[in-house]
C-alpha angles and dihedrals in degrees: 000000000000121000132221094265092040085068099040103037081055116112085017108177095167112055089260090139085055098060079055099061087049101046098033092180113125085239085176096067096043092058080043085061095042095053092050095049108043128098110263120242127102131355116189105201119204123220149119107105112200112243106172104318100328134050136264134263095233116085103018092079105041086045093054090048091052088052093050088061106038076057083063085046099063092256132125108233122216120190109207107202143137131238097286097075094042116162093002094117102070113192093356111099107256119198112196116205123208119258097241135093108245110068102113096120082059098053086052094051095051084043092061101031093052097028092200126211098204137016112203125173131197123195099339116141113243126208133266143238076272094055086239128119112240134184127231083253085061085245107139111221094178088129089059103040130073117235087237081146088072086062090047098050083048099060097036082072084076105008133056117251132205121188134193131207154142113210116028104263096077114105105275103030084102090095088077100059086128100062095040097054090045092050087038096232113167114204101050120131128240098202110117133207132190092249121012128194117212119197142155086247124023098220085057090061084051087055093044100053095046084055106054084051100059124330089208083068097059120108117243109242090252091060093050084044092053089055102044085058091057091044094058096045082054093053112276124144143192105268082214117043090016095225134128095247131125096266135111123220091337098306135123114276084220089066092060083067093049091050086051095043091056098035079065102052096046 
């Protein structure tokens, strides 16, 4: 029988799998645990990563999934985003944060009016040794992205944090400095996080830990289908080919209900 990580490390492009065989931990259970065990209250969830003036397909929906089922869970979902992905989040509160580098009294303000009891991103880029956002291309697309890093590293200092990405520049990937210097990859993030979740396609993390939490919370195919169409139609666009299409990161639309398919028979 697959594992977690059989169906999420498929289709790898990134050297995700790779990461796998260097940090062998079941992270996935550990952020499964986490989320069972903690007090329940507010989550702020991290997403929206800039692709040539709008933003990708990857991580808002995973992100709006994972929302949907900390909401069963007695939690109050916030999604923590930038322009780009404005009005994506349908009924989940969305907070927008401005695209500048100097909002940390605001982040200090929405730390101690929410007092959140977990941070958890999904697909943002995090900054570098340079303090700059880079994409995997080594385009820097600082001017265009939020420092809403700056937020999640905050409130790591009191609250436990879980990231997911697929790449390396996403927030949290940090953990893995090590591997990255040693492959000499450039774009990697050194922002770090309590439990990260690596995958070939960030959404794909979302689905998985959903899943070891509880399979009953995981969303069927048509729904994840349904709101990929009304992203689109709200600007979102494919990080890879850069088109409005229902694809994610480059990859067939008819993988996403395979992944679902075997998440649910793990």
């Amino acid at each position: 029988m697959k594992n977690i990580y059989d169906i999420i490390l498929q289709y790898s492009t990134r050297g995700m799998e790779k990461i796998k065989e260097n940090y062998p931990d079941n992270e996935y259970k550990k952020a499964s645990n986490l989320i069972k065990k903690i007090k329940r209250g507010t989550v702020f969830l991290y997403t929206g990563f800039y692709v040539d003036g709008s933003a990708e397909t990857d991580g808002p929906i995973g992100t709006y999934f994972l929302a949907k089922a900390l909401q069963k869970l007695d939690f109050f979902p916030i999604v923590i985003t930038d322009r780009y992905c404005n009005n994506f989040f349908k009924e989940i509160k969305t907070i927008y944060i401005p695209v500048k580098t100097d909002n940390k009294k605001l982040y200090i303000d929405l730390l101690q009016s929410y007092n959140p009891v977990l941070h958890i991103s999904c697909e943002r880029c995090g900054q570098n040794k340079n303090k700059e956002y880079i994409n995997h291309k080594l385009d820097s697309i600082t001017p265009y992205t939020a420092d809403i890093d700056e937020l999640f590293m905050l409130g790591s200092l009191n609250t436990p944090t879980i990231s997911i990405g697929d790449g390396g520049n996403e927030i949290g990937m940090g953990n893995f400095t090590e591997y990255f210097e040693e492959k000499n990859i450039k774009f990697y993030s050194i922002v770090k996080c309590d439990i990260p979740l690596i995958a070939s396609v960030s959404n794909w993390g979302a689905y998985a830990l959903i899943s070891t939490i509880n399979p009953l919370l995981l969303p069927v195919f048509e729904e994840i289908d349904s709101y990929l169409e009304y992203i689109l139609q709200k600007g979102a666009i494919d990080g890879i080919t850069k088109k409005s299409e229902k694809s994610v990161d480059g990859k067939d639309w008819a993988i996403e209900k395979e992944i679902i398919k075997n998440l649910l028979s793990v």
